[in-house]
C-alpha positions in Angstrom: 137.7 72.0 110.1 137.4 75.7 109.4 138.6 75.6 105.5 136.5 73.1 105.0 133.6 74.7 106.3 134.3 77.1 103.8 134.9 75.6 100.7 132.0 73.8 101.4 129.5 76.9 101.2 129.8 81.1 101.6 129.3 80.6 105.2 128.5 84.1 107.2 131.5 84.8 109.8 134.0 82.6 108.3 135.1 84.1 104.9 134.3 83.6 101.8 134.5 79.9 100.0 136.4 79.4 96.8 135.2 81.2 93.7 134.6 78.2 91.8 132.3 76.6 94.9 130.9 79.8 95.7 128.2 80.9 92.8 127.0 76.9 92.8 126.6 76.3 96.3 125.1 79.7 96.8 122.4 78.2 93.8 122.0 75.2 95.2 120.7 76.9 98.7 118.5 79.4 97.0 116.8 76.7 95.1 116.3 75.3 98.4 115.0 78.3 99.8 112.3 79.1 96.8 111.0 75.4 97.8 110.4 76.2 101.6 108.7 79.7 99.9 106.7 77.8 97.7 105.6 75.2 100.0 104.6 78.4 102.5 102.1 79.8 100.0 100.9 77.4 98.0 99.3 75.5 101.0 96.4 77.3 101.6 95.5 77.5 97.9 95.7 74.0 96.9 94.0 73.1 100.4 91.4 76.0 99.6 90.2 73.7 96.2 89.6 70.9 98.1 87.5 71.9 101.0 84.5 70.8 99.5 85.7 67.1 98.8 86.9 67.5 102.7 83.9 68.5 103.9 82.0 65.6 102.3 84.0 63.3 103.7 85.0 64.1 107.4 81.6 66.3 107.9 82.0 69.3 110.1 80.4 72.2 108.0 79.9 73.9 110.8 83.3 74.1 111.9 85.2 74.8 107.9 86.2 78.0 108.1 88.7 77.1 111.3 90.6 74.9 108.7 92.1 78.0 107.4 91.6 80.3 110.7 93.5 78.0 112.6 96.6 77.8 110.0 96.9 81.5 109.3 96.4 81.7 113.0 99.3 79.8 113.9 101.7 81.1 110.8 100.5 84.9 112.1 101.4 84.5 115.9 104.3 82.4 115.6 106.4 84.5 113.0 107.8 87.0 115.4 109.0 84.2 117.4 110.7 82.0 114.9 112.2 85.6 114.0 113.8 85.6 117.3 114.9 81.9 118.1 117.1 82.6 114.6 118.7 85.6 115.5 119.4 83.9 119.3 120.3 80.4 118.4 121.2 80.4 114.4 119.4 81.2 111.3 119.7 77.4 110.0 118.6 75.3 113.1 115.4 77.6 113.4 114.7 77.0 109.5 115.0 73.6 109.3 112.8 73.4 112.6 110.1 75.1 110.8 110.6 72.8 107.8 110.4 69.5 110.2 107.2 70.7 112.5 105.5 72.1 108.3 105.6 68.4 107.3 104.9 67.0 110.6 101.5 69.2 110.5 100.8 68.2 106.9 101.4 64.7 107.4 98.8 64.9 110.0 96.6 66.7 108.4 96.3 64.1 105.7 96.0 61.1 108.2 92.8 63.3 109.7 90.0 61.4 110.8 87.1 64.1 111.8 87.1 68.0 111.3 88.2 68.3 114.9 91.8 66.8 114.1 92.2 68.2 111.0 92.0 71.8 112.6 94.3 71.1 115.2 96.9 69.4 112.6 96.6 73.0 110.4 97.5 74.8 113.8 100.7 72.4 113.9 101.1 73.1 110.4 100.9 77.0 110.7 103.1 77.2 113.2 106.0 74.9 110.8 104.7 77.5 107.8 105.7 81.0 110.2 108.9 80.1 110.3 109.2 79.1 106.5 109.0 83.0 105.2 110.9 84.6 108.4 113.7 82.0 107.2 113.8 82.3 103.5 114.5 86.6 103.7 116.6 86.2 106.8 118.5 83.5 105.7 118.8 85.0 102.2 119.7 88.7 104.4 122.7 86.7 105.7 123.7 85.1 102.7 123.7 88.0 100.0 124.7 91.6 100.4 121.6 94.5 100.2 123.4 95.8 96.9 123.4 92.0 95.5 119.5 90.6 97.0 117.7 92.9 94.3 119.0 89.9 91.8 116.7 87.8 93.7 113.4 89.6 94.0 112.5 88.0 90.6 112.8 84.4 92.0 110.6 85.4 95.0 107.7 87.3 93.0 107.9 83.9 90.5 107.1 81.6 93.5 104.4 83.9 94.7 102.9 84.5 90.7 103.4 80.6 90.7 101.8 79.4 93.4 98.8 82.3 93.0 98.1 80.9 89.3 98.6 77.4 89.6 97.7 76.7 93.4 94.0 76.2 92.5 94.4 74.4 89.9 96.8 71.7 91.3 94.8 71.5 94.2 91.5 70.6 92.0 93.5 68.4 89.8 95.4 66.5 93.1 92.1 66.1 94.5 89.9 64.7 91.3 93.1 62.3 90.5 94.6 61.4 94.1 92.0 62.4 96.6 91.9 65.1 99.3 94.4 63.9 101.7 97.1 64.1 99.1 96.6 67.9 99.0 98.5 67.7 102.3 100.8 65.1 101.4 102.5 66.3 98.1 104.5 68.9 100.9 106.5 65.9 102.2 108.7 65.1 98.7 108.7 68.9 97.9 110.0 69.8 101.9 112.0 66.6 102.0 113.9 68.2 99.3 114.4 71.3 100.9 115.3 70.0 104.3 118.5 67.6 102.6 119.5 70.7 100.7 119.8 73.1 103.2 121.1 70.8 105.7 123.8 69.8 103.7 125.2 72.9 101.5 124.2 76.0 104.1 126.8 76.4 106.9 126.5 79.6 109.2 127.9 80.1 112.3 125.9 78.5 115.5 124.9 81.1 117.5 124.0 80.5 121.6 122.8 83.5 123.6 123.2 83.2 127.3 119.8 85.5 127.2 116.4 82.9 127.8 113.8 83.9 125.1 111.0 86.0 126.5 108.0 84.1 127.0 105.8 86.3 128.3 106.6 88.8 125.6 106.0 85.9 123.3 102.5 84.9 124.7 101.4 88.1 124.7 102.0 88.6 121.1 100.6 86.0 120.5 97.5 86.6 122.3 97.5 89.8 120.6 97.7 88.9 116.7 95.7 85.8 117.5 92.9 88.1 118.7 93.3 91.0 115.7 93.2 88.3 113.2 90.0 86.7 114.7 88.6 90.4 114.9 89.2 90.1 111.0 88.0 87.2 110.2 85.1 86.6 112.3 83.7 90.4 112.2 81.0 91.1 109.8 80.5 86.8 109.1 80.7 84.9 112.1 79.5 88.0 114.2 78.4 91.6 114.2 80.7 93.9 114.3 79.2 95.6 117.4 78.6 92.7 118.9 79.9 91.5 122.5 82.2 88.8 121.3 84.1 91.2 118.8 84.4 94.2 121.7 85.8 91.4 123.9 88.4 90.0 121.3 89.1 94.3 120.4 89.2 94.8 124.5 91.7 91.3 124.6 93.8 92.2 121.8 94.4 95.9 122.8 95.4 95.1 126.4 97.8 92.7 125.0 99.6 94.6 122.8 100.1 97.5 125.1 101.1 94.6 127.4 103.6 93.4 125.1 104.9 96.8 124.2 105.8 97.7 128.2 107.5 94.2 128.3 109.7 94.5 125.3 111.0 97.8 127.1 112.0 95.8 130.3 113.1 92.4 128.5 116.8 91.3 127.9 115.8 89.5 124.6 112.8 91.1 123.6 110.8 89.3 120.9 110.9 92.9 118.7 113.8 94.8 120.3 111.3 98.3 119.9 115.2 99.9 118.9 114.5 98.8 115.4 111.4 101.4 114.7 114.1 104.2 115.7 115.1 103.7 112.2 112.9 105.8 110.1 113.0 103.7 106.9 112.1 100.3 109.1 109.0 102.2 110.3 108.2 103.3 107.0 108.9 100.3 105.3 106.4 98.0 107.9 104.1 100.6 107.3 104.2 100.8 102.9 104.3 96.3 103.9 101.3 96.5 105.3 99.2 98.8 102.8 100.9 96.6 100.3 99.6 93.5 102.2 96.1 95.4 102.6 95.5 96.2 98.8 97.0 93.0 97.3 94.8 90.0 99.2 91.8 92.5 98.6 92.5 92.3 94.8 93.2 88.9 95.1 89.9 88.2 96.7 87.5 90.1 94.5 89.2 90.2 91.2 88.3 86.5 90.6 84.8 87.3 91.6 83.6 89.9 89.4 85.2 88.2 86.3 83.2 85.2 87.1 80.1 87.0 88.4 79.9 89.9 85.7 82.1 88.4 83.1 81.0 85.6 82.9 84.8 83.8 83.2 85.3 79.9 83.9 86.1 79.0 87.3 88.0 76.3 87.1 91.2 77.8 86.4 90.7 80.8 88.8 94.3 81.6 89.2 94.5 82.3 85.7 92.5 85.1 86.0 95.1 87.2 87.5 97.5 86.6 85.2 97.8 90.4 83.8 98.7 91.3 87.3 101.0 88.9 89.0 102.9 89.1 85.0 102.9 92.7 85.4 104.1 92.0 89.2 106.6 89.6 88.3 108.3 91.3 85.2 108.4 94.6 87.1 109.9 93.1 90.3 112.7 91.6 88.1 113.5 94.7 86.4 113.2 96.7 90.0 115.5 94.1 91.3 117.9 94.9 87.8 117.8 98.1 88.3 118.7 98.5 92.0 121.2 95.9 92.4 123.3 97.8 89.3 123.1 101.3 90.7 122.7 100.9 94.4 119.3 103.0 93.9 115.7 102.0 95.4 113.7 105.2 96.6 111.8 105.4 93.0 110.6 101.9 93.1 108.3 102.8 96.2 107.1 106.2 95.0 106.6 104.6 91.7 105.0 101.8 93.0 102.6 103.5 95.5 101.3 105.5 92.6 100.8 102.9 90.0 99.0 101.4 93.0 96.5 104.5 93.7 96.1 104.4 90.0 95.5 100.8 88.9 92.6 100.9 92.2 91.3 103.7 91.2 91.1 102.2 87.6 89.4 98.6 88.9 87.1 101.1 91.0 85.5 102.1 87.6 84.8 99.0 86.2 81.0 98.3 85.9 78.7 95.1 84.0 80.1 96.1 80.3 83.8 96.4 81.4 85.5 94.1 78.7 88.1 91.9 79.8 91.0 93.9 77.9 90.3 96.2 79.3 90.1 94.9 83.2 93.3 92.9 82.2 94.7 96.0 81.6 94.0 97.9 84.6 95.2 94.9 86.5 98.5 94.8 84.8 98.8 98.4 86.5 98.0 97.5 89.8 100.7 94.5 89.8 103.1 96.8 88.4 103.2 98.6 91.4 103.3 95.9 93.3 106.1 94.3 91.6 107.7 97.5 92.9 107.4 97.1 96.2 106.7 93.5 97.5 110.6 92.7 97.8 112.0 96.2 97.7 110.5 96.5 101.1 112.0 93.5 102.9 115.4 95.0 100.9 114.9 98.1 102.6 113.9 96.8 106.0 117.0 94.7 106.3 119.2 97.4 104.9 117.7 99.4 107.9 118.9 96.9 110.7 122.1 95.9 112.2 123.0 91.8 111.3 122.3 90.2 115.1 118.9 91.6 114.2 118.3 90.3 110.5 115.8 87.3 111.9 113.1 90.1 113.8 113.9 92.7 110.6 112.6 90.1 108.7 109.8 88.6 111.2 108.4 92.0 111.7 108.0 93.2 107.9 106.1 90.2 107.3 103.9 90.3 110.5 103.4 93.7 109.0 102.4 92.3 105.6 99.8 89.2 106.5 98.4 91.7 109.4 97.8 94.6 106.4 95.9 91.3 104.6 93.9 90.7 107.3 92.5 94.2 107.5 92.6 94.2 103.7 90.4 91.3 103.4 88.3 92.3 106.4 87.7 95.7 105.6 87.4 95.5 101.5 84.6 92.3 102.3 82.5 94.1 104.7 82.3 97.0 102.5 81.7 94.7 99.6 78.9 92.9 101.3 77.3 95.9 102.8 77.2 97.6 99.2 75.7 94.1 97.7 72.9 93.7 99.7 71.9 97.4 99.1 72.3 96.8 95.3 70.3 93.8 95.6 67.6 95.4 97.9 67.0 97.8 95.1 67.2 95.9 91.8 65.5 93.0 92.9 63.2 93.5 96.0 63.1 90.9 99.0 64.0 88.3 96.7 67.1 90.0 96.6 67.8 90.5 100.4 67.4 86.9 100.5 69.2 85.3 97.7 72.1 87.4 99.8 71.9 87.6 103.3 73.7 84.6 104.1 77.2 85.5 101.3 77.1 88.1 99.2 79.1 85.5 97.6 77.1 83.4 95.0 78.6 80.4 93.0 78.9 79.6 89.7 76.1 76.5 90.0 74.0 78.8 92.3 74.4 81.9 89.6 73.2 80.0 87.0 69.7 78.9 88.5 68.7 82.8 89.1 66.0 84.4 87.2 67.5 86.8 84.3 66.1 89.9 86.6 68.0 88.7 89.9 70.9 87.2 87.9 71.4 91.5 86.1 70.6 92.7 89.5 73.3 90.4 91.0 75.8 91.4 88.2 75.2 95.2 89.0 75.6 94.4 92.8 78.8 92.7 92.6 79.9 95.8 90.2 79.2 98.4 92.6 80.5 96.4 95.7 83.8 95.7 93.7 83.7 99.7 92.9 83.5 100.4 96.2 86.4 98.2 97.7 89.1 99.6 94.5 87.7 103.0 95.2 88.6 102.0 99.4 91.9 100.7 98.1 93.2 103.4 96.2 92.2 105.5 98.9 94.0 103.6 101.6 97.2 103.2 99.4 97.8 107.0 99.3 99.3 105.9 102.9 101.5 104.1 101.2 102.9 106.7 99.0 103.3 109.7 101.6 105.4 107.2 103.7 107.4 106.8 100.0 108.2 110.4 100.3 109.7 110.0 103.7 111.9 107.6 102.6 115.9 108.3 102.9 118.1 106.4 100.4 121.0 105.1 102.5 123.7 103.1 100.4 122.4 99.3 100.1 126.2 97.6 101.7 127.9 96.2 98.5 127.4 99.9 97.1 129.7 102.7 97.2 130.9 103.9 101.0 128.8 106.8 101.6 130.5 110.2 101.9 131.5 111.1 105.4 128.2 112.8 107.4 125.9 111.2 105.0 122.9 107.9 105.4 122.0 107.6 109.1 124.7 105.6 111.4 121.4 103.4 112.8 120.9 102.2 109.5 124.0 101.2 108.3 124.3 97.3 108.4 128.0 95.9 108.6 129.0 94.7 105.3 128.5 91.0 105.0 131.0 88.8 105.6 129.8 86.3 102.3 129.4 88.1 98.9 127.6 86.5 96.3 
């Protein structure tokens, strides 16, 4: 039974399969793996096209933005956990769980009758979509040896670039041609896909812990990110940021996350053994993860609106407007990937990275209403050129930093880090950009200004059109200056970034040459895996 196992697959823990097996096997799983990814990020922006046709359908204006709250709710407090129940009970049982309870959610989610159900469905499906990511890296962690994954880093940036460019634009052409509910329901072939493939060509040993999962570590992590993304994405919109129902969720979310903290100390399977931030290029890495997460979803949020608003750019195909920087991001990731899994070397791509970061914001700060599109295309390809250096160099790192029984939480953690830093990003970048609107507007334009504004500082295409020429300049200049000051913020904030780069030690990725006795740091060696690509 064993030999077959392995000529079947590489499987971790039981040697290697056959060379000729091994490289299409290996293909067929990562192919499998890049559909999970894809299905993971393209969701929200597919589903983000067609809110309007939802709305006008099942009503509930009111209650739209928990549509999204309650999915990136869900995928944000369960990802730790699915992290865990992988490295406790097996890697490929808690992946194709996640896969199963994804296209439960979206199957539901389509069959939605009122707004109320269709929230409560993108809850089911968030918690399927936290477990998609965790699984991918992890799984991938298992599979491929540190020295060998920086091969792959071009596959994973292409799904993201993919899904960011095309996601709204196969969600507005699923919706015009299939209707809404179909936005949900193209996951099912796509995850069905995924689901036969892995089931059938990944084998990994079946792990069983006598240890019972922590609970009470895992609700109050929960409780804790659940409240630190509402802080996010209710403060400044839904409510003041001083008000009482922020300060409670702040109060909630700090109590709980001290709470947690004390209990992962006394737990015999903690959620996030707290052993894992003894190593200093873990800590570093979650911390360069979450600037990374901070500055990209803020670019991604308010690039698209000053080309529209000042330049005057089509809507329709919005993803399309980032195209010089997930290109820049994608060919550079490849090349970083190249480049690290032939020499065993990865400490440049986050000092390089960082500061093509600080650069390209500080670049996209200085744009203003007779910035041409050249030349904002080029400062963008700067900005996603450091990002192509660091979005998988720092999952790379991260698991290079761990021991293998703690590959799934490695994983879980650098992307809690990641969507938490997007949270802020998004948060913090909007409030100053709204805050800086409504002053420019005050000024250029009067009352009429304050009030064209003080519900968004976010005006449509349809709604742009109808200004006066006066408010429609004065809007222009606004959404300059508010842009200026969330790059300016940005590049500011990613200076973080690049003094944790300097801190970082380059340890041998395992594949690489054995380090020379007394050298790289015995807690972040990794045993060499047991299936080689």
């Amino acid at each position: 039974m064993a030999d077959k196992t392995q000529a079947a697959a590489p499987a971790v823990g039981t040697g290697a399969a056959p060379e000729e097996k091994k490289p299409r096997s290996v293909r067929v799983v990562l192919l499998a793996l890049m559909i999970a990814m894809l299905l993971a990020m393209l969701d929200n922006m597919i589903v983000g096209t067609a809110m309007p046709t939802i709305v006008g359908e099942l009503g509930g204006l009111e209650h739209l933005s928990w549509v999204v709250t309650a999915y990136t709710l869900a995928t944000a407090a369960s990802t730790p956990i699915w992290g865990k129940l992988g490295d406790m009970y097996g890697r490929k049982g808690a992946f194709l769980a996640s896969i199963v309870i994804f296209l439960i959610g979206s199957a539901l989610s389509g069959m939605a009758q009122d707004m109320g159900q269709l929230i409560g469905f993108r809850a089911i499906q968030g918690l399927g979509a936290g477990g998609l990511m965790v699984g991918v890296m992890a799984i991938i962690g298992d599979l491929i040896p540190p020295r060998e994954r920086g091969k792959y880093q071009g596959m994973m940036a292409g799904v993201m670039a993919f899904a960011m460019i095309l996601g709204p634009l196969v969600g507005g052409t699923i919706t015009d041609h299939w209707g809404w509910r179909w936005s949900f329901y193209i996951n099912l072939p796509l995850g069905i896909v995924a689901l036969l493939a892995v089931s059938a060509v990944l084998h990994l040993p079946k792990k069983r812990v006598q240890a019972k999962i922590d609970y009470l570590g895992a609700g109050l992590l929960a409780l804790g990110i659940s409240s630190i993304v509402l802080v996010t994405t209710w403060g400044g919109t839904e409510y003041a940021w001083g008000s009482a129902r922020i300060m409670e969720l702040i109060g909630i979310g700090v109590a709980a996350l001290v709470g947690f903290v004390y209990r992962q100390t006394k737990a015999a399977a903690p959620i996030i053994p707290l052993h894992i931030f003894r190593s200093r290029n873990f800590t570093l890495m979650a911390v360069i993860g979450f600037i990374t997460g901070f500055v990209m979803f803020g670019a991604v949020l308010f690039l698209p609106l000053y080309q529209q608003s000042v330049q005057g750019a089509s809507a329709t195909n919005s993803g399309l407007l980032l195209l010089p920087m997930l290109g820049a991001m994608l060919a550079v990731s490849m090349i970083a990937g190249r480049v690290t899994t032939n020499t065993g070397r990865y400490k440049i791509f986050p000092l390089v990275g960082s500061a093509l970061m600080i650069v390209g914001l500080f670049l996209l700060a200085q744009m203003d209403t007779e910035t041409t599109r050249l030349t904002s295309g080029l400062y963008m390809a700067v900005l996603g050129a450091g990002m192509g250096c660091l979005m998988q160099v720092t999952m790379l790192v991260a698991q290079n930093s761990v021991e293998m029984k703690d590959m799934g939480v490695a994983s879980s953690s650098a992307t809690l880090f990641r969507t938490l830093g997007s949270s802020f990003g998004v948060a913090i970048m909007g409030a100053l950009f709204n805050h800086r609107v409504q002053d420019v507007m005050a000024e250029r334009a009067g009352a009429v200004g304050s009030k064209l504004t003080e519900k968004s500082a976010q005006l449509d295409a349809a709604s742009l059109a109808k200004l006066p020429a006066v408010a429609r300049e004065a809007y222009q200049h606004a959404v300059s200056s508010g842009t200026h000051s969330a790059f300016l913020l940005g590049s500011v904030v990613a200076v973080v970034a690049l003094v944790a780069a300097v801190f970082v030690k380059e340890v041998p990725l395992k594949g690489a040459a054995a380090p020379k006795p007394g050298e790289g740091e015995a807690r972040d060696a990794v045993p060499a895996p047991l299936a080689e690509v």
